[in-house]
Each structure stands twice: as C-alpha cells, then as structure tokens.
C-alpha positions as CSV (number, residue, x, y, z in Angstrom):
1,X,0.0,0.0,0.0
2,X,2.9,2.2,0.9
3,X,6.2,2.5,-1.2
4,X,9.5,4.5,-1.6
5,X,9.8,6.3,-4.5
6,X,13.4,8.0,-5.0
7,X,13.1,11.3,-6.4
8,X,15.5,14.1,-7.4
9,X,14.3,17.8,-7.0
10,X,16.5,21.5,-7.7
11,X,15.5,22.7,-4.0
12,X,15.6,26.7,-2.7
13,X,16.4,27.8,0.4
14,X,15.4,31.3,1.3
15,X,17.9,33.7,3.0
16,X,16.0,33.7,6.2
17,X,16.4,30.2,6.8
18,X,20.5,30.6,6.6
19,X,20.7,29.7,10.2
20,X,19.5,26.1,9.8
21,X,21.8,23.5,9.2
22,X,21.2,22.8,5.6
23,X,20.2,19.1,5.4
24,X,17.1,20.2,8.0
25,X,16.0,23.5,6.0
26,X,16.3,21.0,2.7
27,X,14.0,18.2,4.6
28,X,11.6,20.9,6.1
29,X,10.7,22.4,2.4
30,X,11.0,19.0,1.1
31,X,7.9,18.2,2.9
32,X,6.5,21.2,2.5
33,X,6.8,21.2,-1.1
34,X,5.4,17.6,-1.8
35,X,3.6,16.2,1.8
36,X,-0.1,15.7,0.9
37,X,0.1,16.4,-2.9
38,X,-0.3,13.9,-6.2
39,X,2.7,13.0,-8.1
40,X,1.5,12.1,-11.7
41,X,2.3,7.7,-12.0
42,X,3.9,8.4,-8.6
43,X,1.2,8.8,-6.3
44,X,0.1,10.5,-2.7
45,X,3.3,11.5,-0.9
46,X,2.7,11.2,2.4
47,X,6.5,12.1,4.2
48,X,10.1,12.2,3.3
49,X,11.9,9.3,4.4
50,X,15.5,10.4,3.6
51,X,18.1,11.9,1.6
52,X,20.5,9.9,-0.4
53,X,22.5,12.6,-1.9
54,X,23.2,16.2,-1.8
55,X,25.1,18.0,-4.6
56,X,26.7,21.3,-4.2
57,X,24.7,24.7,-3.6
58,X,24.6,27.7,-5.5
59,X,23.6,31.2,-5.8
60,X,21.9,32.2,-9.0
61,X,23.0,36.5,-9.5
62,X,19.8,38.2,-8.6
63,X,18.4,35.8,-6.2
64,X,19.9,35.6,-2.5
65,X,18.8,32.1,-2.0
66,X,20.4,28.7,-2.0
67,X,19.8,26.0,-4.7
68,X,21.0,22.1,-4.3
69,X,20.0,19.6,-6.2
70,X,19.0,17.1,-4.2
71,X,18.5,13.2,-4.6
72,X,16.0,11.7,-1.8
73,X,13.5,8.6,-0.8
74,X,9.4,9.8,-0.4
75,X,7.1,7.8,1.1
76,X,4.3,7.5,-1.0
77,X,0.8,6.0,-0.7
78,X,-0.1,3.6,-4.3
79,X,-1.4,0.4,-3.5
80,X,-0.2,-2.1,-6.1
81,X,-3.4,-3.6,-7.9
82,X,-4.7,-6.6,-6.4
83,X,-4.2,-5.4,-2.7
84,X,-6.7,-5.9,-0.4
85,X,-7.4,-3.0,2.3
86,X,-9.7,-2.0,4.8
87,X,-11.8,1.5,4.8
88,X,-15.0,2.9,5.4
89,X,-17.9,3.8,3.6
90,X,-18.1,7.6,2.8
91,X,-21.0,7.5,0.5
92,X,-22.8,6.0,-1.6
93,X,-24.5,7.0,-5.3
94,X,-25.3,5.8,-8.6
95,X,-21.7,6.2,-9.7
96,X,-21.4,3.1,-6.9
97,X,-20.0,3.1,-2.9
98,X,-17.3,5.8,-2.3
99,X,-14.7,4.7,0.3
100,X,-12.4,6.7,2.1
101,X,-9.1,5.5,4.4
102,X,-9.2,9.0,6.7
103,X,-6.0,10.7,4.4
104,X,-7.2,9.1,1.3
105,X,-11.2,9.5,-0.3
106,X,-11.2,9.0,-3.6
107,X,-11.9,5.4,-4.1
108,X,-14.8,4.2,-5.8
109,X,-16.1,0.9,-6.2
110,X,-18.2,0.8,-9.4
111,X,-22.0,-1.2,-9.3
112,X,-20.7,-3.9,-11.6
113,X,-17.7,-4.5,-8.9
114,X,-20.3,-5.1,-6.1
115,X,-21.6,-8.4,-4.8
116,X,-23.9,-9.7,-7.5
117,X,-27.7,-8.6,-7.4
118,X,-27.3,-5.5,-5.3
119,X,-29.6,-2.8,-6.4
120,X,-29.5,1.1,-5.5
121,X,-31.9,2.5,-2.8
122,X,-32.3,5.7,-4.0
123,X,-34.6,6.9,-0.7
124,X,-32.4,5.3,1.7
125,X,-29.0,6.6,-0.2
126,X,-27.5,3.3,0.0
127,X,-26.3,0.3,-2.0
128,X,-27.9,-3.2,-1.5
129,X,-27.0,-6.7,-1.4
130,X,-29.8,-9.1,-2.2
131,X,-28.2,-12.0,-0.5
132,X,-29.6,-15.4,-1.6
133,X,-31.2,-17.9,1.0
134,X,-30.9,-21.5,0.9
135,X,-34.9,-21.1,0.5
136,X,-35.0,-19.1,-2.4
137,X,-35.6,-15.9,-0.7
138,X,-33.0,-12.9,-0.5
139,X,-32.3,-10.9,2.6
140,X,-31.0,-7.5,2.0
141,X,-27.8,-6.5,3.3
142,X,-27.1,-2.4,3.6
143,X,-24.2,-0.9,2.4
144,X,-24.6,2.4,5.3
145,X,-22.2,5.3,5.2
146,X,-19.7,4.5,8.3
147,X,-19.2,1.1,7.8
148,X,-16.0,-0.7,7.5
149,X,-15.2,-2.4,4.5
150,X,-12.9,-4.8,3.0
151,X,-12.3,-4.3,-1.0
152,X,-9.9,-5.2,-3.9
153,X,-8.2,-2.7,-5.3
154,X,-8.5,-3.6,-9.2
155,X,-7.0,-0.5,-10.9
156,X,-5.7,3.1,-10.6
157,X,-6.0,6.2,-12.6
158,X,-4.1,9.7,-12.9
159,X,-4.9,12.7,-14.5
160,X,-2.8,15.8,-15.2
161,X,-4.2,18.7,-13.5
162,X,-3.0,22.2,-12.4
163,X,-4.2,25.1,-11.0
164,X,-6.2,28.1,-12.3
165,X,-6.7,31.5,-11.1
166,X,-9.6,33.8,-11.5
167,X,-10.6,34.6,-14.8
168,X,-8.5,37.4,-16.5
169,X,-5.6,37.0,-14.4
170,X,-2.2,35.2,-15.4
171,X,-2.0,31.8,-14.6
172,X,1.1,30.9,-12.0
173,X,3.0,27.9,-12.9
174,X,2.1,24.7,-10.8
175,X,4.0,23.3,-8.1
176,X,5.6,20.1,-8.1
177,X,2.5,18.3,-7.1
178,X,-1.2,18.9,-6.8
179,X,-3.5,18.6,-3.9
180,X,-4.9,15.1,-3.5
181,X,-8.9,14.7,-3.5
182,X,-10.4,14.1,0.1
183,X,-7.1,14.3,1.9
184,X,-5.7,18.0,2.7
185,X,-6.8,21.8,1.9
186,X,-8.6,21.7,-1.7
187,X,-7.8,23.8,-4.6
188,X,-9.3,24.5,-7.6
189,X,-8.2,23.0,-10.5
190,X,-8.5,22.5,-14.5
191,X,-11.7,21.1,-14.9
192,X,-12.1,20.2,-10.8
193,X,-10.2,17.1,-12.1
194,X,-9.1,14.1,-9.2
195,X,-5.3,13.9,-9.6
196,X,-5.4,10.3,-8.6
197,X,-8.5,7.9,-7.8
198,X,-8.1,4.2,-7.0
199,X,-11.1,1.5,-8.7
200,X,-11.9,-1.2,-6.2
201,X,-14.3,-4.6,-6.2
202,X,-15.8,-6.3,-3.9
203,X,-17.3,-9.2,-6.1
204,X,-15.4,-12.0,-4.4
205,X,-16.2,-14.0,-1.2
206,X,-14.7,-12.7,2.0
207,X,-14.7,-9.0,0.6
208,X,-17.5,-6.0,1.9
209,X,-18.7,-4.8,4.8
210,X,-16.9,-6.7,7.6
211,X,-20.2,-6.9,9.3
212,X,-20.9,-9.6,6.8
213,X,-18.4,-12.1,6.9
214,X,-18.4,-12.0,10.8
215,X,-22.1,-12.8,11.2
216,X,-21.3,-15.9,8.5
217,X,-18.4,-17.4,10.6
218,X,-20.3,-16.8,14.1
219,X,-23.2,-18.8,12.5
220,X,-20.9,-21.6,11.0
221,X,-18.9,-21.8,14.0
222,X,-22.5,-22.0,16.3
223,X,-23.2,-25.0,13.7
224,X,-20.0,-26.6,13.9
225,X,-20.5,-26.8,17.9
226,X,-24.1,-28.0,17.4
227,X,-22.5,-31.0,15.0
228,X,-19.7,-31.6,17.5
229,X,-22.9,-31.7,20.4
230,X,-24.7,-34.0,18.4
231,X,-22.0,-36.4,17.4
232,X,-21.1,-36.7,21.2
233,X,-24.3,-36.9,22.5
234,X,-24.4,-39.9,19.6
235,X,-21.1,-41.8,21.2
236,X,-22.8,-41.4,24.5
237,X,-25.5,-43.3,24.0
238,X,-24.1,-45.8,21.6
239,X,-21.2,-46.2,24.6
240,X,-24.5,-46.9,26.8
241,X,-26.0,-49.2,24.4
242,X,-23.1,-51.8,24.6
243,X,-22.5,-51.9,28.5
C-alpha cells in the first residue's frame, strides 16, 4: 500500500532560513513542497523518508537564496493492484460506494464490482446486497455510510491537473504536485479534475462490509459446535448401548 519512491528535486532555500543547518531547512521544504500532494504515476506523498545525496549549492545572481539539487526517498501511498485494504464507507450513489481510508477519499467501487444482485436504494442513499437464502428468498444486506469495509483494489488512474486562477488574471506555474482529493486543503483545479483515484471490487467472497463475513463465521462456527454436540451426544449413547 505504501512504497518508496526515489526522487531528485532542484530545491531553494530562502535567506532567512540561513541559520538552519542545511540538510534540516532542505527536509523541512522537502515536505513542505510535496507532503499531501499527487505525483503524476507516482502517487500520494505522504512524508520524506530520507536523503540519499546532496550535490553542491549555489547562488543564481539576482536571487539571495540557496539551490541544491537534491537526490532523496518519499514515502508515497499507491497500492499495487490486487491489494486488499480496509476503509470505510463515505457515501454512496449511482456512480457506486465511495470509500475513504481517513488521508485518502477518492476510491470508488463501481456497481458492476459489487456483490452480484445489489440494487440502488435511492430513498435510503445506499447500496444493497440481495443475499440469496438456501430457501429461495434474499435478505437484504445495507451498504450504510460509516461502515468498515474490505475491497480489492483492481485498478488506478491519474490525471494531469493544475491550478487556475480567476478569470482574467495570469495563470502561475504549478508546483511540483497537486493537492490530493479528500485528503488536505482543496484547490481549484482545471476542470475540478481528481489527480489520482483508485477503482476497487468487492465481487469475491470474503470482501465487503466486515459486518458480513463475521455474522457468517459466528453462524458456521454456532453450527459446527451443534455438530460436535450431536456427534457426542451420539457416542454417549451408543457407549451406553453396549454396556
């Protein structure tokens, strides 16, 4: 879910942070530069783990600041697809059931990846499993904002996205990263386009709400002890029987 991606960055140091010993003021606007934004086919960096490498720094004429290239390790947040992680639901729609993981929101898990017949209650704002009895019958099973789920994570996508200013004005040049969906202070951006969303499933046994699964193995495990009962209760009498 989380990996180390080694990146290399020109970083500046402003005058007024002279006084710091430079590894520190290059780690403090490391994170400051990249914690909580998107990296396009990187992903969400979350915090700098350390720096491999710092080259020689300069002063360009005209500007009183420092520059160093620097080569470092992020730690960023990308699950690899086919990863299976626990969230909560933060709503649901037509689109399907939007998960979030707390510093992470856009997730979606489409209707065709849900457990097969759900249908969409559009008074209750939720998703449904029609569960199948051995009787014939169904009992419905909520998907309710809150709840903790288990889900698949089947594919990823980025977009390129920067931000725009008011109308009229001269657009300044992006940063290194843009904000991430869901998980920091939001900013506008071309086209109110998600950086990077994550496409999840949960069409497979032992995936969805947790609630689920543990009601299933409490009632398997209260039939196994019945069976065990039974087959005791059996050798007790048969053990009678014969004497």
């Amino acid at each position: 879910m989380f990996v180390l991606a080694e990146l290399k960055d020109n970083v500046r140091i402003a005058p007024e942070l002279f006084g710091l010993k430079l590894p520190e003021a290059i780690k403090d606007e490391i994170n400051r530069k990249l914690a909580n934004k998107v990296l396009l086919n990187v992903g969400l960096c979350i915090a700098l783990k350390d720096i491999i490498k710092l080259g020689d720094s300069i002063i360009l004429p005209g500007d009183g600041a420092s520059h160093t290239e620097v080569n470092f390790r992020y730690i960023v947040f990308r699950p690899i697809i086919g990863d299976v992680i626990t969230g909560k639901i933060r709503s649901c729609s037509r689109e399907g059931v939007h998960i979030t993981l707390g510093f992470f929101d856009d997730i979606l898990i489409p209707p065709s990846a849900l457990q097969h017949p759900s249908r969409y209650e559009e008074a209750e704002q939720a998703w449904v499993w029609e569960y199948p009895l051995e009787d014939g019958n169904t009992h419905d099973l909520y998907m309710d904002i809150g709840e903790s789920i288990k889900f698949r994570v089947s594919g990823e996508v980025f977009e390129e996205s920067s931000p725009i200013g008011p109308p009229d004005q001269e657009v300044p040049s992006s940063g290194t990263g843009t904000s991430a969906g869901g998980a920091g202070p939001s900013s506008v951006t071309e086209g109110n386009k998600t950086p990077y969303r994550i496409v999840a499933a949960i069409n497979e046994s032992g995936l969805g709400l947790l609630s689920w699964w543990v009601q299933q193995n409490q009632e398997e495990d209260e039939e196994g002890e019945d069976e065990e009962q039974e087959e005791e209760e059996q050798e007790q009498d048969s053990g009678g029987e014969n004497e």
